[in-house]
KEMI-564022 format. One record per atom (N, C-alpha, C, O): z, y, x; residue in three letters. Coordinates in pm, whole numbers, padded with zeros to 5 digits, always signed. Layout:
<atoms>
ZYXala...
</atoms>
This chain:
<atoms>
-02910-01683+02454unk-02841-01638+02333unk-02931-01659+02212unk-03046-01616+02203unk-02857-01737+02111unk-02962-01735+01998unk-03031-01621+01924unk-02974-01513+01937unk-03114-01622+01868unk-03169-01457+01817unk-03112-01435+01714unk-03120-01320+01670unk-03050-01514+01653unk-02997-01465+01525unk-02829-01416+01607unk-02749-01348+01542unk-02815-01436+01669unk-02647-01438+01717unk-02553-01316+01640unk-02441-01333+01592unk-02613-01217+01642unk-02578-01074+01619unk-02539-01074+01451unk-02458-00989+01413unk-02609-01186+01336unk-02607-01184+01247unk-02526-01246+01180unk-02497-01225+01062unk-02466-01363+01284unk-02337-01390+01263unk-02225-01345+01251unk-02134-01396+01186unk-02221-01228+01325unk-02101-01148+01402unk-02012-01031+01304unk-01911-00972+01343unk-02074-01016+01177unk-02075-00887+01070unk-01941-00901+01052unk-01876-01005+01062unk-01894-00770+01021unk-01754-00747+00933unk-01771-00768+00822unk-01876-00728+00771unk-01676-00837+00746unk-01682-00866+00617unk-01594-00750+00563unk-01476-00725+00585unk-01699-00678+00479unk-01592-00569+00460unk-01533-00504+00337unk-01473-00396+00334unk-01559-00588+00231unk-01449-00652+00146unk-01283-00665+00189unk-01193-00632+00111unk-01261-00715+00318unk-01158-00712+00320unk-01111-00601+00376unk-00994-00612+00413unk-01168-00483+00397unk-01069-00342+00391unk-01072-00254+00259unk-01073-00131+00261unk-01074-00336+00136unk-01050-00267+00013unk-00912-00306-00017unk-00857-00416-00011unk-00856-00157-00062unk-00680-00159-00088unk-00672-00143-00209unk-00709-00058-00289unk-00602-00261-00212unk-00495-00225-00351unk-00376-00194-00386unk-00293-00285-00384unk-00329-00045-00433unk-00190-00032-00457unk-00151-00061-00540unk-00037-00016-00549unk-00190-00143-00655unk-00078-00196-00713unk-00047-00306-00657unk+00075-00314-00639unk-00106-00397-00620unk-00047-00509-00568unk+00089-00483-00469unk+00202-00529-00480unk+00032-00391-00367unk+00103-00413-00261unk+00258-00329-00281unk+00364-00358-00226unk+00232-00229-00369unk+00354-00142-00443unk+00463-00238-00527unk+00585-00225-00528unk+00373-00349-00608unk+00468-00452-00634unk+00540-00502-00573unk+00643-00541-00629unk+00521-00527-00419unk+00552-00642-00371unk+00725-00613-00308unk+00804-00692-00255unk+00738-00450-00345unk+00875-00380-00228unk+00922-00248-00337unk+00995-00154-00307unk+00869-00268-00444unk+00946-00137-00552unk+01051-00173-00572unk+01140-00094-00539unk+01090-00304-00634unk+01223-00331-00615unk+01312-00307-00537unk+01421-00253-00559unk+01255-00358-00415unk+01361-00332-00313unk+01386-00204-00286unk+01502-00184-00248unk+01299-00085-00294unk+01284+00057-00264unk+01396+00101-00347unk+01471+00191-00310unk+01415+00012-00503unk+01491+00095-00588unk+01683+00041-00573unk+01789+00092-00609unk+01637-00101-00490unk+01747-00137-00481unk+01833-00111-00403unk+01951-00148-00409unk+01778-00038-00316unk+01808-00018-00190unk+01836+00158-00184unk+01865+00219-00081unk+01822+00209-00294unk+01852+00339-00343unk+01969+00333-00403unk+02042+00419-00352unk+02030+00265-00497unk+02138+00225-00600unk+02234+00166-00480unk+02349+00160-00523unk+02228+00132-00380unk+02335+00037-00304unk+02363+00132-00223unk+02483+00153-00202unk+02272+00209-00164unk+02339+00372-00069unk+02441+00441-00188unk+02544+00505-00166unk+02400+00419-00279unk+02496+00512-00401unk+02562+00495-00425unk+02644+00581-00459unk+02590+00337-00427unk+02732+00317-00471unk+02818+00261-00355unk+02930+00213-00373unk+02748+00272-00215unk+02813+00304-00067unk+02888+00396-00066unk+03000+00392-00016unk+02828+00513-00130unk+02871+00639-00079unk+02973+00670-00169unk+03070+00739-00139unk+02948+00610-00303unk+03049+00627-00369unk+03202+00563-00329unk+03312+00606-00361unk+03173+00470-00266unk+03285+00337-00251unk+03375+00415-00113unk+03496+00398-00099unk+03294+00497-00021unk+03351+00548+00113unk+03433+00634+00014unk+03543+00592-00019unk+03376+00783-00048unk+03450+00928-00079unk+03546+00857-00178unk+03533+00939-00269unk+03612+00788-00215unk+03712+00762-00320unk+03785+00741-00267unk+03764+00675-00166unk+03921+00785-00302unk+04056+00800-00245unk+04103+00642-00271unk+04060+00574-00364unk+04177+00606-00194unk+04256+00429-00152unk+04341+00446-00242unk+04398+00344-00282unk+04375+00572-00299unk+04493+00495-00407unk+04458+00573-00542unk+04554+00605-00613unk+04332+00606-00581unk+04240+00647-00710unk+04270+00527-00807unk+04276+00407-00779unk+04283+00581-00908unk+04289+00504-01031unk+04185+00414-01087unk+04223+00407-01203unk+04088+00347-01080unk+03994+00377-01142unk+03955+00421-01302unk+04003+00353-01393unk+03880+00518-01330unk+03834+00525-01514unk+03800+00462-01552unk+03705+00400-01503unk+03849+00434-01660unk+03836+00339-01742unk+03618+00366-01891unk+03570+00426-01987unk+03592+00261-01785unk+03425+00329-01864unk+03431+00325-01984unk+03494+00244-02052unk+03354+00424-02025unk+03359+00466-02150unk+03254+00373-02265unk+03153+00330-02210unk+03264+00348-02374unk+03175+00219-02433unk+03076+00279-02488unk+03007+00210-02563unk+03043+00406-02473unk+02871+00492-02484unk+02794+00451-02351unk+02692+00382-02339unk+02859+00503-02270unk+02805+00481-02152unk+02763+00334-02024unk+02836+00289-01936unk+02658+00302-02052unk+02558+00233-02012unk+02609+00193-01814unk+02560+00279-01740unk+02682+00096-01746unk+02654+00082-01601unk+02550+00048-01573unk+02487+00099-01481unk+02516-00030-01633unk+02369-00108-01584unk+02228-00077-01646unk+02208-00131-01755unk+02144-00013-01604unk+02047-00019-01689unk+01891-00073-01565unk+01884-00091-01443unk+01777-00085-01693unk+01682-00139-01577unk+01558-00044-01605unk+01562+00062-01668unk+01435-00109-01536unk+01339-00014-01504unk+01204-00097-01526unk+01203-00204-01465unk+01091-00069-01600unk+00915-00166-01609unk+00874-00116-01452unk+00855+00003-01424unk+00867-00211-01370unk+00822-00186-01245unk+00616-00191-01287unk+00525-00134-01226unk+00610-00274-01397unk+00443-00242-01466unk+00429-00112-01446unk+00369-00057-01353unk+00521-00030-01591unk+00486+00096-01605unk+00478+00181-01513unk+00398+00275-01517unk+00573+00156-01404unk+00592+00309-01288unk+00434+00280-01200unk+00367+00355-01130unk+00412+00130-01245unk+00294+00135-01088unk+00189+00209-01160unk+00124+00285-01087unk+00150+00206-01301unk+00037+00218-01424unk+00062+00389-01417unk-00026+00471-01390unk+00225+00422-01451unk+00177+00574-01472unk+00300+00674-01389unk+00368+00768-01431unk+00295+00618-01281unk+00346+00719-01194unk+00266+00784-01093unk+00244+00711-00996unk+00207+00923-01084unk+00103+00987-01057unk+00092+00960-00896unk-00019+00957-00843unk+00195+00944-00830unk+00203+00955-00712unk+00130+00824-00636unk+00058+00831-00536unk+00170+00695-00713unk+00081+00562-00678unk-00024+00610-00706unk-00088+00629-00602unk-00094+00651-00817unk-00254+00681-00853unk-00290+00738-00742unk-00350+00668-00660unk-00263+00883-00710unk-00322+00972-00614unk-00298+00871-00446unk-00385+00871-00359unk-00168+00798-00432unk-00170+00727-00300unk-00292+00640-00294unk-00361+00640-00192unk-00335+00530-00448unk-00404+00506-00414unk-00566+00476-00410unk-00628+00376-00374unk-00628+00661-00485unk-00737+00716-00447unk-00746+00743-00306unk-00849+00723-00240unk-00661+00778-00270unk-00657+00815-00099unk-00684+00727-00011unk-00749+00730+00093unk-00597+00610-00095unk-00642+00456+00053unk-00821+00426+00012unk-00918+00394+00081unk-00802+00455-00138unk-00971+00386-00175unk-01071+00446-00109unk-01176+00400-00062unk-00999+00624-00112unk-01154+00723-00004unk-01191+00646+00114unk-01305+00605+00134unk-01062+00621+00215unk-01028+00590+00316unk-01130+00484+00331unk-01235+00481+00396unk-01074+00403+00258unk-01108+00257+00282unk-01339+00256+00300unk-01418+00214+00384unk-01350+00343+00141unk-01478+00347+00150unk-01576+00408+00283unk-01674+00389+00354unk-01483+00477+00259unk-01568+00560+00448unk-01606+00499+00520unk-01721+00504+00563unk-01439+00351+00587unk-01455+00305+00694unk-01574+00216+00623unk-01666+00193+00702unk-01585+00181+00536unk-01692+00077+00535unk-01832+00140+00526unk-01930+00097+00586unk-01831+00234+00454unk-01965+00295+00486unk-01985+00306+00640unk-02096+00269+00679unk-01901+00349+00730unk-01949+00406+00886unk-01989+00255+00935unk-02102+00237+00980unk-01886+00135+00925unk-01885-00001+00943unk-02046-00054+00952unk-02109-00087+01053unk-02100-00048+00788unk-02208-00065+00725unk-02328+00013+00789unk-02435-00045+00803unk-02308+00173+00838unk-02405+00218+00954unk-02466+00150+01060unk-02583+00132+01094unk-02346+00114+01109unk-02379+00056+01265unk-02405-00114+01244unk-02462-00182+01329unk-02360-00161+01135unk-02391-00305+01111unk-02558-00288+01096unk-02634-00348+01173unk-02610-00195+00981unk-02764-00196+00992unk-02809-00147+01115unk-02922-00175+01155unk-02727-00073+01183unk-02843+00003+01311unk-02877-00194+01415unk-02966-00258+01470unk-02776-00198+01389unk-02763-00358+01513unk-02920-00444+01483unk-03020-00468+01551unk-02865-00480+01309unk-02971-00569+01276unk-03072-00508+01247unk-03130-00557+01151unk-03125-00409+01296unk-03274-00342+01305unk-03314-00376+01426unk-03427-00423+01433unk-03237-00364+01548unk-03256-00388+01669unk-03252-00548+01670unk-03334-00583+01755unk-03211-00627+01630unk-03192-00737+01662unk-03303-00823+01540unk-03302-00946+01540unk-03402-00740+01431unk-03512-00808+01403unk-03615-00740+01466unk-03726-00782+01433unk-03615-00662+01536unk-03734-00596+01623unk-03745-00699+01759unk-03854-00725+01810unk-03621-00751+01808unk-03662-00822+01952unk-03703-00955+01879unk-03766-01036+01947unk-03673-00988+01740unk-03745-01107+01735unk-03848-01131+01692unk-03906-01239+01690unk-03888-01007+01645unk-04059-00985+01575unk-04149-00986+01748unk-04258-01043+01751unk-04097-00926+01872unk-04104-00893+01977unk-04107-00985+02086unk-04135-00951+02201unk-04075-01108+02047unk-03960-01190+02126unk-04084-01231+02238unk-04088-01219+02360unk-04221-01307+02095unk-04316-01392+02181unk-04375-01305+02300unk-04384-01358+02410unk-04421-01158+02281unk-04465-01099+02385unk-04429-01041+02532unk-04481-00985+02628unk-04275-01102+02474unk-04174-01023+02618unk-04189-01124+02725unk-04203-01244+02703unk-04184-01056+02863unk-04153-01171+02957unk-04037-01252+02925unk-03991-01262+02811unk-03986-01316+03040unk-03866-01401+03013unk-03776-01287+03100unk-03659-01297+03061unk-03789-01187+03199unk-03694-01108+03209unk-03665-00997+03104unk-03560-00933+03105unk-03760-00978+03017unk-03760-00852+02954unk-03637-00934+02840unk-03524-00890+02821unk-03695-01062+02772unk-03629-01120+02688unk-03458-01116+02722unk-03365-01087+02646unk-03455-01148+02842unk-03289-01188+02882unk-03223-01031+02919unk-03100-01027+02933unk-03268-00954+02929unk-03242-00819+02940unk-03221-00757+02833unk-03140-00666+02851unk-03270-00766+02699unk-03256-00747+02581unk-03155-00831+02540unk-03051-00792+02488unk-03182-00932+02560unk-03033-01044+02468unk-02906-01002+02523unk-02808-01008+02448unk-02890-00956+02658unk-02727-00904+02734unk-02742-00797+02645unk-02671-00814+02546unk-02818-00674+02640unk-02767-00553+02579unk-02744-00565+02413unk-02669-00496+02345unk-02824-00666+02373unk-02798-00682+02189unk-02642-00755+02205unk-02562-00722+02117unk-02603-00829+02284unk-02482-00901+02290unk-02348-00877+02336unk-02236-00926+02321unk-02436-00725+02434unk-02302-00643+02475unk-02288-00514+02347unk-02180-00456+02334unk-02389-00484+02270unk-02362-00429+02164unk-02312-00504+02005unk-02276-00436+01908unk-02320-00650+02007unk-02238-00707+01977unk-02117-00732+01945unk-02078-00785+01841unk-02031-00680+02068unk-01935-00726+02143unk-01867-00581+02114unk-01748-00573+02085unk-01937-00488+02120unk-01868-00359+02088unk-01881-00369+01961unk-01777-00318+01919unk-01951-00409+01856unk-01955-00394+01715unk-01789-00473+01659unk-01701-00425+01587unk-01795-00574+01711unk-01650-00631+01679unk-01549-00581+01699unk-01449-00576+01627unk-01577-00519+01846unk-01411-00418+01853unk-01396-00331+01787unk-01283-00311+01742unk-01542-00212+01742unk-01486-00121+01637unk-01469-00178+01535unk-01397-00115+01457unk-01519-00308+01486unk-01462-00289+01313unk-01358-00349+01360unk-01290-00307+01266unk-01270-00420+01431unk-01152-00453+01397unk-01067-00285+01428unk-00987-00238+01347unk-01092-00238+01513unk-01014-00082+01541unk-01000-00048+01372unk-00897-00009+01319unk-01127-00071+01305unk-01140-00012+01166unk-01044-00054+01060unk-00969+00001+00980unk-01077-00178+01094unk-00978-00270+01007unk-00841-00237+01005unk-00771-00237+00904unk-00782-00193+01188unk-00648-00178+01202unk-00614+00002+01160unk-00500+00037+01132unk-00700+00076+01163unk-00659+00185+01114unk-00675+00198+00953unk-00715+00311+00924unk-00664+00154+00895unk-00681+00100+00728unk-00554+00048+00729unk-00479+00096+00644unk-00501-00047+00811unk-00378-00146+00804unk-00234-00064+00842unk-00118-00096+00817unk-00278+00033+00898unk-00204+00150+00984unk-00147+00257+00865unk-00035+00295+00829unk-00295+00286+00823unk-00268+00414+00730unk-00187+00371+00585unk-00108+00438+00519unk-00229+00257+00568unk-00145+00205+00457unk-00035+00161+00458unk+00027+00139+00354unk+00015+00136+00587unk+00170+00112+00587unk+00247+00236+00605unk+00365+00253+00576unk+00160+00324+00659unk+00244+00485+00609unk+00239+00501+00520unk+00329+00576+00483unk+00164+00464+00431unk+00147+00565+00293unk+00281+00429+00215unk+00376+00464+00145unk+00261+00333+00240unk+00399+00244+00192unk+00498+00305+00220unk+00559+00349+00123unk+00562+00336+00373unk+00683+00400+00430unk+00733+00512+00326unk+00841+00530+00271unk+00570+00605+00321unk+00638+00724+00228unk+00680+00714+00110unk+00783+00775+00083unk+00613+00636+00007unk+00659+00631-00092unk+00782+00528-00100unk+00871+00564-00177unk+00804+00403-00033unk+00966+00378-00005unk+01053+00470-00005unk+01139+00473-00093unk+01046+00561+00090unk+01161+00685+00074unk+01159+00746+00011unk+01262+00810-00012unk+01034+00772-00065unk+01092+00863-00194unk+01144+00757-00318unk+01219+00780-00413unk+01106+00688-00296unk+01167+00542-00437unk+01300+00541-00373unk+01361+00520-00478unk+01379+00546-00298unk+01519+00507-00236unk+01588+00652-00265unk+01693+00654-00330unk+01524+00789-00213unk+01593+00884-00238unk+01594+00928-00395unk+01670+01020-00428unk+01522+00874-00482unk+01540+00947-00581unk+01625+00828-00664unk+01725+00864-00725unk+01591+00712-00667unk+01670+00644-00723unk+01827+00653-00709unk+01898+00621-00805unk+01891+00704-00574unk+01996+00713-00523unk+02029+00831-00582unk+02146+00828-00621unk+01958+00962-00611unk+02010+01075-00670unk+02007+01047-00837unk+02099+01100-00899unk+01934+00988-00896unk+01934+00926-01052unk+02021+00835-01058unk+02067+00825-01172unk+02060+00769-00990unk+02211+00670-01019unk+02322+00745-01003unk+02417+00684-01053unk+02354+00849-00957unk+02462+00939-00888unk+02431+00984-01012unk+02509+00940-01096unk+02316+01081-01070unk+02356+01136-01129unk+02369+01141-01282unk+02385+01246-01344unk+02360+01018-01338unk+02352+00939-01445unk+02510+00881-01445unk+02594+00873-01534unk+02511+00855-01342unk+02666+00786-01314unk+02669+00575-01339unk+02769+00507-01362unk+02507+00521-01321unk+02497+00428-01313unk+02547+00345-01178unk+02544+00395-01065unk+02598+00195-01209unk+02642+00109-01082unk+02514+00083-01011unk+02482+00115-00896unk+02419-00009-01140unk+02288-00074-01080unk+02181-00048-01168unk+02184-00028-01290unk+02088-00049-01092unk+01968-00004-01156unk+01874-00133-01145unk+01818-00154-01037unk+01853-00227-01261unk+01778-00348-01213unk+01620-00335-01247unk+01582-00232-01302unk+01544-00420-01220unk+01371-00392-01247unk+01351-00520-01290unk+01419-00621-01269unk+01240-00505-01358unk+01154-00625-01374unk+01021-00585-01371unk+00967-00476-01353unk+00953-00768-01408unk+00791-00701-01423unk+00755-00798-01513unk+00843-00874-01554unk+00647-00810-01551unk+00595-00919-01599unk+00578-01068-01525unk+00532-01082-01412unk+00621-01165-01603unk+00638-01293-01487unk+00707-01294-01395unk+00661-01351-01296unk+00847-01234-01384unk+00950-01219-01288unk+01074-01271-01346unk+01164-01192-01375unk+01092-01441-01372unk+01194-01503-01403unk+01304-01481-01430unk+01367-01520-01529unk+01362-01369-01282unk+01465-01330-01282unk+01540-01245-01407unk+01658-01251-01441unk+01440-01170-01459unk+01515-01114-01590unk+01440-01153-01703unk+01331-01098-01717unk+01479-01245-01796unk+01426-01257-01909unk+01423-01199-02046unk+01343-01213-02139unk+01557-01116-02030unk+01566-00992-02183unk+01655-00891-02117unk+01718-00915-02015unk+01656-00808-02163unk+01730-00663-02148unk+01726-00592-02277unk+01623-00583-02343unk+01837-00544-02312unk+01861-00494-02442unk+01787-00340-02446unk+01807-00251-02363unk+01727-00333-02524unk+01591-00147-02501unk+01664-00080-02485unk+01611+00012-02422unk+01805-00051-02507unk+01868+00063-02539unk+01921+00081-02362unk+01957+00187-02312unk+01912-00056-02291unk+01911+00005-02121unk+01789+00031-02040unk+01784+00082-01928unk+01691-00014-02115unk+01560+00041-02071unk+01545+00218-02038unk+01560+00303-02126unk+01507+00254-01869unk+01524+00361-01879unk+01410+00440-01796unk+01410+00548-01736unk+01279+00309-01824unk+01177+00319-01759unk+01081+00505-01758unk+01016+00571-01677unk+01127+00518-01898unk+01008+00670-01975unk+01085+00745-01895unk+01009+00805-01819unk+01237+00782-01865unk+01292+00855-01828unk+01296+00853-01685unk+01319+00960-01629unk+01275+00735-01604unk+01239+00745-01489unk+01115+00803-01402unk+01118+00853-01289unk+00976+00774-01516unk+00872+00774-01445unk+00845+00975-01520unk+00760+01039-01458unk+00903+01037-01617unk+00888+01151-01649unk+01011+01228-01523unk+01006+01341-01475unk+01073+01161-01507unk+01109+01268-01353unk+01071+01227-01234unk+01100+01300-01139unk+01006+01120-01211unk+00971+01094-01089unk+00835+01208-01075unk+00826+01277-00973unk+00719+01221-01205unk+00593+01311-01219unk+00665+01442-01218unk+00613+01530-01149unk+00762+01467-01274unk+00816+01576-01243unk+00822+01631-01132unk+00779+01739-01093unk+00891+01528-01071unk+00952+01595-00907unk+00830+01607-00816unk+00791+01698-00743unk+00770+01445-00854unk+00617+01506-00760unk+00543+01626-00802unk+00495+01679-00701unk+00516+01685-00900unk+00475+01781-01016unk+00516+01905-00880unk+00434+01963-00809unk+00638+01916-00877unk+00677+02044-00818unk+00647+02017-00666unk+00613+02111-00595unk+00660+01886-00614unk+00597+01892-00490unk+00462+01923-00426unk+00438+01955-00310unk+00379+01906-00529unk+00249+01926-00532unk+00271+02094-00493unk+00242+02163-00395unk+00315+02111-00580unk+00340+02318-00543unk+00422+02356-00437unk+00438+02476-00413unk
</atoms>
């Protein structure tokens, strides 16, 4: 076994740093869209087959949209989700970073060591640096996957609360669709401000978390 072998083997551990905004981008939409379409499910079942429909009123707004920027920037609940992944994340790499130095202490001691060992002592040392090796890789990937784990819960949760509340703010606004954008998202290129209903979204979303906190 080469003597350096062990020094090859490191977790790079950069890659268990989380980012929630990115990854909150990538499914807010859908969280919100997917809130507005239960709503107007439910609306479409409870209506009587031979209801009139009302005739909408020309104050009142069907469509309005949402800064998927702003909610990720100042909706308290992403912030605090994602201090939590960042604690997380730092830990595992600090514990990671423990046992990465304990290895390569052991593994520049047998080579400061190497010339004086027999050739059994040598090959007896290289199995145990290589079977501790071998365990170093399985925990950081375990590490890696409980990082990958915890963050797709903490996604799950805040999906359902983006679906349930959007679904109770379209109900109770009396909106059809609730559309989003972001910056650099083709799909919507203007929206008139007066359907912008971003301030009013993200002041009851802090709200509601506000009281959940209590």
């Amino acid at each position: 076994m080469p003597k350096d072998y062990l020094c090859q083997k490191f977790f790079n551990l950069n890659r268990m740093k989380f980012n929630a905004s990115i990854v909150i981008r990538s499914f807010l939409a859908l969280a919100i869209a997917t809130g507005v379409a239960a709503c107007n499910q439910n609306k479409t079942e409870s209506k009587p087959a031979a209801a009139t429909p009302a005739a909408a009123s020309p104050e009142k707004a069907d469509i309005v949209f949402i800064n998927q920027d702003s909610v990720v920037s100042q909706y308290q609940y992403i912030k605090d989700m994602d201090k939590r992944m960042d604690a997380k994340a730092k830990a595992a790499q600090s514990d990671v970073g423990s046992r990465q130095q304990a290895i390569q202490r052991e593994v520049s001691e047998y080579q400061r060591n190497a010339g004086t060992m027999s050739a059994d002592q040598r090959a007896a040392t290289e199995q145990r640096l290589q079977r501790k090796g071998q365990e170093f890789q399985q925990y950081q990937q375990n590490a890696g996957a409980q990082i990958q784990n915890d963050q797709m819960n903490e996604q799950t949760k805040l999906y359902e609360k983006l679906v349930s509340f959007t679904k109770a703010y379209a109900k109770e606004k009396g909106y059809k669709f609730v559309l989003t954008f972001k910056k650099g998202d083709p799909t919507m290129l203007y929206g008139d401000p007066s359907l912008d209903v971003t301030a009013d979204v993200i002041k009851k979303l802090n709200d509601e978390y506000t009281k959940d906190k209590k």
